[in-house]
C-alpha positions as CSV (number, residue, x, y, z in Angstrom):
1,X,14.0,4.1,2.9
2,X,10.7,5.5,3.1
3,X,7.4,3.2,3.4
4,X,5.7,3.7,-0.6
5,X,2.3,2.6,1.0
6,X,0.1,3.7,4.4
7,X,-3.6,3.4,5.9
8,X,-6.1,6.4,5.8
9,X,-9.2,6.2,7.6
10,X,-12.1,7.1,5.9
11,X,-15.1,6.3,8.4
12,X,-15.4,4.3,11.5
13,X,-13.6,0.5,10.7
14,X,-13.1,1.6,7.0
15,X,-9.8,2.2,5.5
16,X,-7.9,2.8,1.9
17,X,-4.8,1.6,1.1
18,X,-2.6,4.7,-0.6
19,X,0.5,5.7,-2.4
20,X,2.0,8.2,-0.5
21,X,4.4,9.0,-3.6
22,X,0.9,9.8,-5.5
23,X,-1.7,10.1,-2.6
24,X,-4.1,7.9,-4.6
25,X,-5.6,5.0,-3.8
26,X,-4.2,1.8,-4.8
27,X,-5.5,-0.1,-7.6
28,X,-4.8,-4.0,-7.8
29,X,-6.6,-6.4,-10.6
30,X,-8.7,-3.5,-11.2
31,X,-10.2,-3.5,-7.2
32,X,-9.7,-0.2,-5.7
33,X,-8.1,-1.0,-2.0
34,X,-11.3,1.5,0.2
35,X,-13.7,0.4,2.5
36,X,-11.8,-2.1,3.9
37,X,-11.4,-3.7,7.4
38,X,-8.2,-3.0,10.0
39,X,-7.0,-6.6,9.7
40,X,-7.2,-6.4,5.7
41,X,-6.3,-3.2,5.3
42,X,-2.8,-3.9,8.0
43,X,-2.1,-7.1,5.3
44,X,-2.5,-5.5,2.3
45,X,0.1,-2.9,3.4
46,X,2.7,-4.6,5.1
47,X,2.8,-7.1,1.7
48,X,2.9,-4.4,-0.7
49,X,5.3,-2.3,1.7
50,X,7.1,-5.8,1.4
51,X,7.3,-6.1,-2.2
52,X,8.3,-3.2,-2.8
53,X,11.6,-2.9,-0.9
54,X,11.7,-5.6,-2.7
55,X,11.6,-4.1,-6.0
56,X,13.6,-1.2,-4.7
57,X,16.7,-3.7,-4.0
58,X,16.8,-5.3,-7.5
59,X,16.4,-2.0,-9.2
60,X,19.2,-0.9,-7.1
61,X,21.4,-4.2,-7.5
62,X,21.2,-3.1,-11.6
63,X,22.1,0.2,-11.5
């Protein structure tokens, strides 16, 4: 199974979070995951990567 979230640098120590299903940028609480920092940016992914397999595994459990 495929990792639904990855790091794109954008400058020099600034990074977005994105979808690679959409290419977007993800959005949480209405903060837009740019401009962040390598240790933040590293977090953020591996938790939503985390959740999502997650997800994935109960959706699949259901069907």
């Amino acid at each position: 199974m495929g990792k639904r979230y990855a790091l794109r640098m954008e400058e020099s120590d600034s990074w977005t979070v994105f979808d690679v299903f959409t290419g977007q940028p993800v959005e949480l609480k209405h903060q837009v995951m740019v401009g962040m920092n390598t240790r933040d940016a590293d977090a953020m992914v591996d938790r939503l990567n985390s959740q999502d397999v997650k997800r994935r595994a109960k959706a699949d459990r259901k069907s």
